[in-house]
N, C-alpha and C positions, 0 to 999 in steps of 0.2 A: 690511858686504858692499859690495861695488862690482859694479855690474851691469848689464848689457846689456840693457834694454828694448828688444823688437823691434817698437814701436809705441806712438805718442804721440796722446792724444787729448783737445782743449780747446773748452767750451763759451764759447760769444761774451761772457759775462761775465768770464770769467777770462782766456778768449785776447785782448782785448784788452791788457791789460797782460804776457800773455804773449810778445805780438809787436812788442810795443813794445822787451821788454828784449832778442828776438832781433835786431830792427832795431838795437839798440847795440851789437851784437857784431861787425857788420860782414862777417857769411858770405855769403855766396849762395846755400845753399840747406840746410833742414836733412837733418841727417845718417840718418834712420828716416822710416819713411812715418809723415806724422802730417796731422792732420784739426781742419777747424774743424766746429763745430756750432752753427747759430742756434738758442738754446731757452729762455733767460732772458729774455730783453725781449720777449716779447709779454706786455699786458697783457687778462686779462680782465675781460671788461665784458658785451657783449652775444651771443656766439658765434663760432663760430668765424671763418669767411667775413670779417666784419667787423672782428673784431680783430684777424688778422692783415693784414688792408688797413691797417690804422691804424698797427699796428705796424711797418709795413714805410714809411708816410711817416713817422710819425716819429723813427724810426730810419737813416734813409737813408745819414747821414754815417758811423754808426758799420759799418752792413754792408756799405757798398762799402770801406770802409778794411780789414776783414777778406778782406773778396774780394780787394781789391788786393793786397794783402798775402800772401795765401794764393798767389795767382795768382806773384808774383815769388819768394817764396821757396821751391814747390816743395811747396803745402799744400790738400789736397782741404778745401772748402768744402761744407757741406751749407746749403742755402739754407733762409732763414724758413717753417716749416711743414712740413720735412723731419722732423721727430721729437725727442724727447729724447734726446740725446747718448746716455746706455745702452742704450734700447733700437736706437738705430741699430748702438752696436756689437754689441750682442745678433744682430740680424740678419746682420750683414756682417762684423764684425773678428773676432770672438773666435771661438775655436777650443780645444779640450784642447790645454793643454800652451803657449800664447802666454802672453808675457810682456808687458803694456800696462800704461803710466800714465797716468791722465787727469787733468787739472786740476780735477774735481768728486770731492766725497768720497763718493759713489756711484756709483764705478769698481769696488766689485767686484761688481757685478751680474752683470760675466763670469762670473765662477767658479758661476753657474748653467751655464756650458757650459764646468767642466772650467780655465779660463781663471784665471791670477794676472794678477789687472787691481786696480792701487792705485791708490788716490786720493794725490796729491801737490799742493803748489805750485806754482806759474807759473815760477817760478824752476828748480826741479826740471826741470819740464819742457823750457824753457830748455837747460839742462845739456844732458838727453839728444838735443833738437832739434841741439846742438851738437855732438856726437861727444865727450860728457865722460861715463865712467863714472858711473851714477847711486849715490849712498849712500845704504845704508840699515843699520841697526842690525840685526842677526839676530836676528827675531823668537821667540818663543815657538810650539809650537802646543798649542792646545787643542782637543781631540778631540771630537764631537758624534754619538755613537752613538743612530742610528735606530733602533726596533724597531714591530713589529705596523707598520699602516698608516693611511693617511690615507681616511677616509669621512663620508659626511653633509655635516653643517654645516661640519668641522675643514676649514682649507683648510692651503697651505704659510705662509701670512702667520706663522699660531697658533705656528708653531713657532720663529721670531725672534722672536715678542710675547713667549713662554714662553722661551725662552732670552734675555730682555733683561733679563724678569723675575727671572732668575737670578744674571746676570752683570753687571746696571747698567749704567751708562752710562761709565763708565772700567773696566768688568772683563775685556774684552778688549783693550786699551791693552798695545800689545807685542808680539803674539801674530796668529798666522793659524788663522782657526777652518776647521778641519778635519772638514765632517760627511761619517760612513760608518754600516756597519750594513745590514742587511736591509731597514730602513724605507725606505730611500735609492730604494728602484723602484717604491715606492708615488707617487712624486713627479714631476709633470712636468719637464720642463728649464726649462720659464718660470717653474713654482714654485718650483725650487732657485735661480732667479736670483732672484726675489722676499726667500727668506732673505738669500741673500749681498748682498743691495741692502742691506736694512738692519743687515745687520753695522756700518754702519760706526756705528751706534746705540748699541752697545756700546763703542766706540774699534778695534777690531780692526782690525788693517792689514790686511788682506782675510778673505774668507771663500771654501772653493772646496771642489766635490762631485767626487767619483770620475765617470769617463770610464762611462756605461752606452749600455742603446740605446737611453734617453729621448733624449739628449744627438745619438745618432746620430740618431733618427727627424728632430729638430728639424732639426740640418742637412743632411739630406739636404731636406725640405723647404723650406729657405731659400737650395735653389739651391748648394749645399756637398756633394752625394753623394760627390764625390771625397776632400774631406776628413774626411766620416767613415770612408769605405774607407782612408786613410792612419791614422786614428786607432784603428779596429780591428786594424790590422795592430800597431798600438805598443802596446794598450792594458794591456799588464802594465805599465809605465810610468808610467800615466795613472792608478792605482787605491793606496791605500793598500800599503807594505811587509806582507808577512804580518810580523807580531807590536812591529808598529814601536810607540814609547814617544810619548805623549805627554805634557806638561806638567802638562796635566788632563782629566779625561775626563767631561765629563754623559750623563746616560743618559735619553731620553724616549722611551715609548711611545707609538707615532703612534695605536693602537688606545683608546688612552685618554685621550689630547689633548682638550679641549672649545675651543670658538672662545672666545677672548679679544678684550679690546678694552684696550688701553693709554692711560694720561692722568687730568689733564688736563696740561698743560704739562711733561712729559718723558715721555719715551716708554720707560721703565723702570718705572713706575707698573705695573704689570699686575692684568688681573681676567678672571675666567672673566664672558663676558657673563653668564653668568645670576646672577650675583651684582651686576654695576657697576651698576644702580639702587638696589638700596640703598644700597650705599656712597654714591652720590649723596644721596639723600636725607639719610643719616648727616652728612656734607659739605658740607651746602649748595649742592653746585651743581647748577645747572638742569637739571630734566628733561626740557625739551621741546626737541628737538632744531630749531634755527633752517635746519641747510644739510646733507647729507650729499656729499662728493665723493667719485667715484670716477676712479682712472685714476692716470696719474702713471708717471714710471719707476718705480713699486717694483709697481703693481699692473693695469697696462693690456696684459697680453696678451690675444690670442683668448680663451683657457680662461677668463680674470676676465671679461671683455664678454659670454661668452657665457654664466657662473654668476649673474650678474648680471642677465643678460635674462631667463633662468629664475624667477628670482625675482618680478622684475618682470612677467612673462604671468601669471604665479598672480593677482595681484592686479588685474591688469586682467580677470581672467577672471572676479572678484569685480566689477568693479564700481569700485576704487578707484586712486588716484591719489595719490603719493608726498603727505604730507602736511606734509612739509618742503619747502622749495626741493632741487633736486638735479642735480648740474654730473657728465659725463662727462670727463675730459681723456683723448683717445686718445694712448697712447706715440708712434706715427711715424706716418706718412704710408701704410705698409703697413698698421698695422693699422686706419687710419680708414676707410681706402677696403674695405677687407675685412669691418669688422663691416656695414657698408653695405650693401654686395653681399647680405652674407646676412641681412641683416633685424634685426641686433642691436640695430643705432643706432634706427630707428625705431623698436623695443619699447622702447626706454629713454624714446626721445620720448613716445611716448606714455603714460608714466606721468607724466610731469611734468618729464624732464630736459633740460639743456640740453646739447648737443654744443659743448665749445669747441674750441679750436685746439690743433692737435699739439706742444705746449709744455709747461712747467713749471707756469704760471703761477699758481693761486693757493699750490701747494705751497711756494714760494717767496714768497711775498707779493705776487706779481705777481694782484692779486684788484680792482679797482674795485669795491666790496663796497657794495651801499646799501639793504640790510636791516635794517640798524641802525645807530645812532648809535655813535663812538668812544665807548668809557667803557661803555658797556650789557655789562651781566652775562647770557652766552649761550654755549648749546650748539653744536657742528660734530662731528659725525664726519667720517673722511675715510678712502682706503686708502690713505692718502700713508704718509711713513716716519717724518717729524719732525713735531713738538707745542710746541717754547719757545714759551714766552710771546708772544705779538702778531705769531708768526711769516708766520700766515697772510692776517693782515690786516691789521697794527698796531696792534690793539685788544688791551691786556694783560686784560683783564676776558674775553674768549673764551675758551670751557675747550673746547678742540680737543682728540680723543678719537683714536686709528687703528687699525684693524679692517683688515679681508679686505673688498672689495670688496662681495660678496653679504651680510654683515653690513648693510655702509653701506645698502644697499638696501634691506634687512627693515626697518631701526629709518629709516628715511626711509619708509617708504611708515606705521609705526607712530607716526612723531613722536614717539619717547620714549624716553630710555635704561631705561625699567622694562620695553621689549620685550622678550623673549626667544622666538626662532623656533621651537627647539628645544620648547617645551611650551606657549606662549601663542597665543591664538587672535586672532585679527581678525574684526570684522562687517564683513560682503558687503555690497555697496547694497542686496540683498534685504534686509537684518536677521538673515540667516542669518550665524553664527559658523563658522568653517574656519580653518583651522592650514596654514599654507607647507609643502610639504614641501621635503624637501632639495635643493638643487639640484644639477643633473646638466651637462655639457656637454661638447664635442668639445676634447680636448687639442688640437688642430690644424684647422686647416679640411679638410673632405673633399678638395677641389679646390683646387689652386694656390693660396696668398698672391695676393690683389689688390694691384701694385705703387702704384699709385693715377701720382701725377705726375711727373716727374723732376725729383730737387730736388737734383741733386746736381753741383758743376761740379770736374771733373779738373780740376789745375795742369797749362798748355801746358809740351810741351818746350823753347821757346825763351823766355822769359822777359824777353829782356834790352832789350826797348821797355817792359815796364809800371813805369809810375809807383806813386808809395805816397808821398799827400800829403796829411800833417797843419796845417791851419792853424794859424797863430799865436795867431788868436783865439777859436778852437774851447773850447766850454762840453764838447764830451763827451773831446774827446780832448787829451794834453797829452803830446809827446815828453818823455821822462825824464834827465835831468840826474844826475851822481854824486852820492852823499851824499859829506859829510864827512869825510875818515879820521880814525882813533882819533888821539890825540896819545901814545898808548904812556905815560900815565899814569896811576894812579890816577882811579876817576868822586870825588872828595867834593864833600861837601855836596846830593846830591842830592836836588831838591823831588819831594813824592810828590802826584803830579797824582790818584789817588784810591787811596783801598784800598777794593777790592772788596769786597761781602759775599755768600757765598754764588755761586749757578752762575754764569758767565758765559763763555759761549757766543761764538762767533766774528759769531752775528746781532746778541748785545748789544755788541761792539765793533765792527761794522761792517756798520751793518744794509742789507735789500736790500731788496726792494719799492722804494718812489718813488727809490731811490738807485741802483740799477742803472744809471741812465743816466749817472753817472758812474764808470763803471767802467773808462775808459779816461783819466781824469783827474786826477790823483793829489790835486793842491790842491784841487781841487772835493769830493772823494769825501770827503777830510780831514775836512771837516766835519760827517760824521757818527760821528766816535771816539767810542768809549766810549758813546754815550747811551743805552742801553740798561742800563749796567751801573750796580749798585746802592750807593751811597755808603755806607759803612759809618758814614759820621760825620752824616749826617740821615738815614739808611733813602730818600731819594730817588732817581731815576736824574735822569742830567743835572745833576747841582747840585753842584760842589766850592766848597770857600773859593781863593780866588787867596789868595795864604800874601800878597804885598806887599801889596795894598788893603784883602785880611780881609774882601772882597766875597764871597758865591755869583752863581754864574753858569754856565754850559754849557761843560761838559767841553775840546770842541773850542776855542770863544775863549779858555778860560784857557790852555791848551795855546799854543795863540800867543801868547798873554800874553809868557807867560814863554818862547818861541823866540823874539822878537824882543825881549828885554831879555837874552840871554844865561844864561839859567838854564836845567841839566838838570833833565831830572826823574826819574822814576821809580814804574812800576802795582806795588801790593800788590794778590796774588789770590790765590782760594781754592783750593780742589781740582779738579782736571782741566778748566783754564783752559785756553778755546782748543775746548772741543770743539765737534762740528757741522761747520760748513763747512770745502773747503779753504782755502775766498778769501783770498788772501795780502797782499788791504788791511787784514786784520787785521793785520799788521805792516809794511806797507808806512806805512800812516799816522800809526803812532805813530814810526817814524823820520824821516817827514817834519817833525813836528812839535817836534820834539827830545827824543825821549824816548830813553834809554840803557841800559836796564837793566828788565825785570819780572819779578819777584819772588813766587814761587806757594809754594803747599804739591805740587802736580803738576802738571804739563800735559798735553794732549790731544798725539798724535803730532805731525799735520801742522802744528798751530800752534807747536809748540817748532821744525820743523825752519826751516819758514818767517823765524822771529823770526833766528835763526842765518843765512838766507843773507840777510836786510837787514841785518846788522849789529849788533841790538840781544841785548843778554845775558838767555838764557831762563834764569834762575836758580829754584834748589827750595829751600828751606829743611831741612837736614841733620835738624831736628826739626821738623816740623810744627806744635807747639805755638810756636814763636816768632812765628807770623804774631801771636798776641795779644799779642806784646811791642811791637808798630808801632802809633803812631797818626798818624795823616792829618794832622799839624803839625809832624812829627818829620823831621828832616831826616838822609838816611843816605848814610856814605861805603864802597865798596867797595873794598876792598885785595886786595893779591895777583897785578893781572893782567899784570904784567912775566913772572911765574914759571908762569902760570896751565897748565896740564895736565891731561887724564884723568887722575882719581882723586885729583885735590888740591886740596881744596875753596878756597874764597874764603873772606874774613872781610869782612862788615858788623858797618857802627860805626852806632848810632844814638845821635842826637842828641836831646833833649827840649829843648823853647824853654826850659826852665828848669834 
């Protein structure tokens, strides 16, 4: 497909190198309204107020060059503490029936409101900021029929946790998930965006609900009345074809849903809470829960703040106080200033939790975390949307769990994944024992959204005095330079800098937490390739042999090793390689370093398209079972790419040192 996005939207992590590559193209201004978002780099530590003062001085260089930037080339900026990029477009961009790409693989949160919002590359984005037709491959859909409804404990989370459970983490890879049904109006508009947040959990190129009046209530409340009056009037449109085909169809009854909790370390694990204690037990992993977070783009609306305080007043009306540590992240700057106003925040404070800053931050690894030692074997719940390994804090020994919000709550105020809400009881300060009931709370606030500050700066109409200056010697940012073109030969002899074993995720090739700050730096950022991912020839991460000195050593140095002695190389990976983030340093760093070619059993969408617009060859294995034919010494040559075409494969030569 070639297609016309009518809006482009990039978080400060990715719009960095986003607007670096737009700065190479030499336009003056882009072609679609499109927007920055500060929401990655603040780092939590001690709350909110504080972190993001910190954030904001040690950041300085990187958000005025985004301002500047934004400001010359025609690009609305949302300033630090302005919110998390989806929930900002939640409130403000998306609309039924808008076509949006955003640089975060949690773009389709729209299609909680009716909205096709794909997560893409910087480069992608690039494109369409340019007036170039975006491509995409015409996906699949898979159909998601609602029935009965949502009550009690079940929130809308349960039903992405339960359909992840279904479909894994590559089983929507290709495909736009399509949920309709009768269940469909049991669900608010910020819960339907909750599911389609973590579609992308699944690989699904997005996920998006039929146009109802949740959808309209929502934007007429968010200052949009006109636009749901224009939406009702299209809304045959906006709703599934009668009798239309789908690809595949699952079928869940929301009436008989139970709250789940997914993990530890992928978020396709699935378990009806009132089972995940034992399994724990069964499993060895710990049952006392060290941290529960809540918040996040996937679960920081009003209705979670406010199912969540509910929870939280039961217990203080006992007596008790979260018995785990316990961190709020409000989605935007509307909803912090809002749960406020009406008393949510403080009920949460007062059970023990802490309000951080309207950011990403520990969902991302953005966490100053000093509860426990790196290496210590420990519990998190969280209502974030992802679980890899050491994602949340760089501690691979963390068995990070993600639930529904008021879940997080119950088992933080219980301290133990053997809680179950639903039928177990808690003792009062009195001594007296009492059972949570369900919680209840206001899909929307009574009165107006509290807009809280204005954090948002329009690009001036005249443009043509602002600067956009990069230092030479600048640690965060680094203007971009062409790669090398192909020499229109055959790759041979190419060295295989690791063959992967098993998952690896776009955090184990280009992890984020303390490395975000190079996200504007290409050489700097470089230096954290692959460490995450797992050596199939010692089960380590970080450890290859350099194939000339026969040395181990870290992924990244060998990698230069062998670019500054003229040797290509070449990643062996496993199945649906690439998934997770959009972040297009996943491939941006393995071409800086000289790599030419990776070689999987599948990939993740946005990491294959990605690999393709830097240059380097996302290649699949015709049989799957060949990946055991490669060993980590074996040097391979690729033929064929004079002639190369859709639908006519390549041939790899491997070579054994003997």
């Amino acid at each position: 497909l070639r297609l016309r996005p009518d809006r482009v939207a990039m978080q400060d992590a990715t719009a960095q190198m986003a607007m670096l590559q737009f700065i190479s193209s030499g336009l003056p201004k882009v072609a679609v309204p499109s927007t920055i978002h500060c929401d990655h780099l603040i780092e939590a530590q001690v709350g909110g107020e504080k972190d993001l003062r910190r954030a904001k001085d040690i950041n300085q260089e990187v958000y005025n060059f985004l301002a500047s930037a934004g400001a010359k080339y025609g690009v609305g900026f949302w300033r630090p503490g302005s919110g998390i990029i989806h929930q900002i477009i939640l409130e403000n961009y998306a609309y039924p029936g808008v076509l949006l790409i955003g640089t975060d693989s949690h773009t389709p949160n729209g299609g909680g409101l009716g909205a096709i919002c794909i997560g893409v590359g910087g480069a992608d984005a690039v494109d369409v900021m340019a007036g170039i037709p975006w491509e995409l491959k015409c996906p699949k859909v898979i159909g998601v029929k609602l029935t009965g409804s949502l009550s009690g404990w079940t929130s809308p989370k349960d039903v992405i946790l339960k359909v992840a459970g279904i479909l894994t983490v590559k089983g929507g890879t290709g495909a736009i998930v399509e949920y309709h049904g009768p269940g469909v109006d049991s669900i608010s508009c910020t819960g339907m965006a909750t599911i389609c947040n973590m579609g992308a959990e699944i690989g699904a190129t997005t996920s998006v609900f039929p146009y109802n009046h949740r959808m309209k209530k929502y934007l007429s409340k968010t200052g949009r009345a006109d636009i749901a009056n224009l939406a009702e009037e299209f809304k045959d449109h906006l709703v599934p074809d009668p009798g239309c085909h789908y690809d595949q169809v699952i079928e869940i009854n929301l009436s008989e849903l139970k709250p789940h909790i997914n993990g530890p370390f992928t978020p396709d694990l699935a378990h009806p809470v009132a089972e995940v204690g034992t399994v724990a037990e069964k499993e060895g992993w710990p049952l006392d829960i060290r941290v529960g977070l809540i918040g996040s783009c996937t679960n920081s609306s009003y209705e979670d703040m406010g199912r969540s305080a509910a929870v939280a007043k039961q217990a203080l009306a006992h007596g008790l106080k979260c018995k785990s540590h316990f961190t709020i992240t409000p989605g935007s700057e509307q909803i912090r200033a809002t749960i406020e106003r009406d008393g949510y925040a403080q009920i949460l404070r007062d059970v023990g939790g802490v309000v951080l800053a309207n950011a990403c931050g520990p969902c991302i690894g953005q966490w100053d975390r000093k509860d426990i030692k790196k290496g210590e074997k420990n519990t998190i719940v969280t209502s974030y949307n992802r679980n890899f390994t050491g994602r949340n804090d760089a501690n691979p020994e963390t068995h990070a769990f993600v639930t529904s919000p008021e879940i997080v709550t119950a088992l933080a105020i219980a301290g133990t994944l053997k809680f179950n809400p639903e039928t177990d009881f808690l003792t009062g300060k009195d001594g007296k024992k009492f059972k949570l009931e369900a919680p209840d709370a206001d899909e929307l606030p009574r009165t107006d959204f509290d807009p809280g500050q204005d954090t948002y700066q329009h690009p001036p109409k005249d443009s043509s005095g602002q600067r956009v200056d990069v230092s030479p010697t600048s640690q965060r940012l680094q203007l971009l330079e062409p790669f090398d073109k192909w020499d229109g030969k055959d790759l041979e002899d190419l060295q295989i800098l690791i063959k992967v074993k098993g998952k690896c995720t776009t955090d184990h090739i280009s992890a984020a937490g303390p490395w975000l700050k190079f996200r504007g730096h290409l050489d700097n950022i470089s230096n954290n390739l692959l460490i995450g991912a797992i050596n199939i020839e010692n089960g380590k991460a970080n450890s290859v042999r350099n194939a000339v000195t026969q040395e181990f050593g870290p992924v990244p140095d060998t990698a230069r090793y062998y670019k500054k002695h003229g040797i290509r190389w070449v990643v062996i990976g496993d199945e649906n390689y690439g998934e997770g983030s959009s972040r297009e340093h996943a491939a941006l760093e393995p071409r800086h370093l000289g790599g030419r070619a990776i070689i999987t059993k599948s990939f993740a969408r946005i990491h294959e398209t990605n690999l393709k617009k830097q240059g380097l060859l996302p290649l699949t294995f015709a049989d799957p079972a060949d990946y055991n034919k490669i060993h980590p010494v074996d040097k391979l040559t690729i033929q064929g790419l004079k002639d190369f075409a859709p639908g006519k494969p390549l041939t790899c030569i491997i070579k054994h040192p003997n």
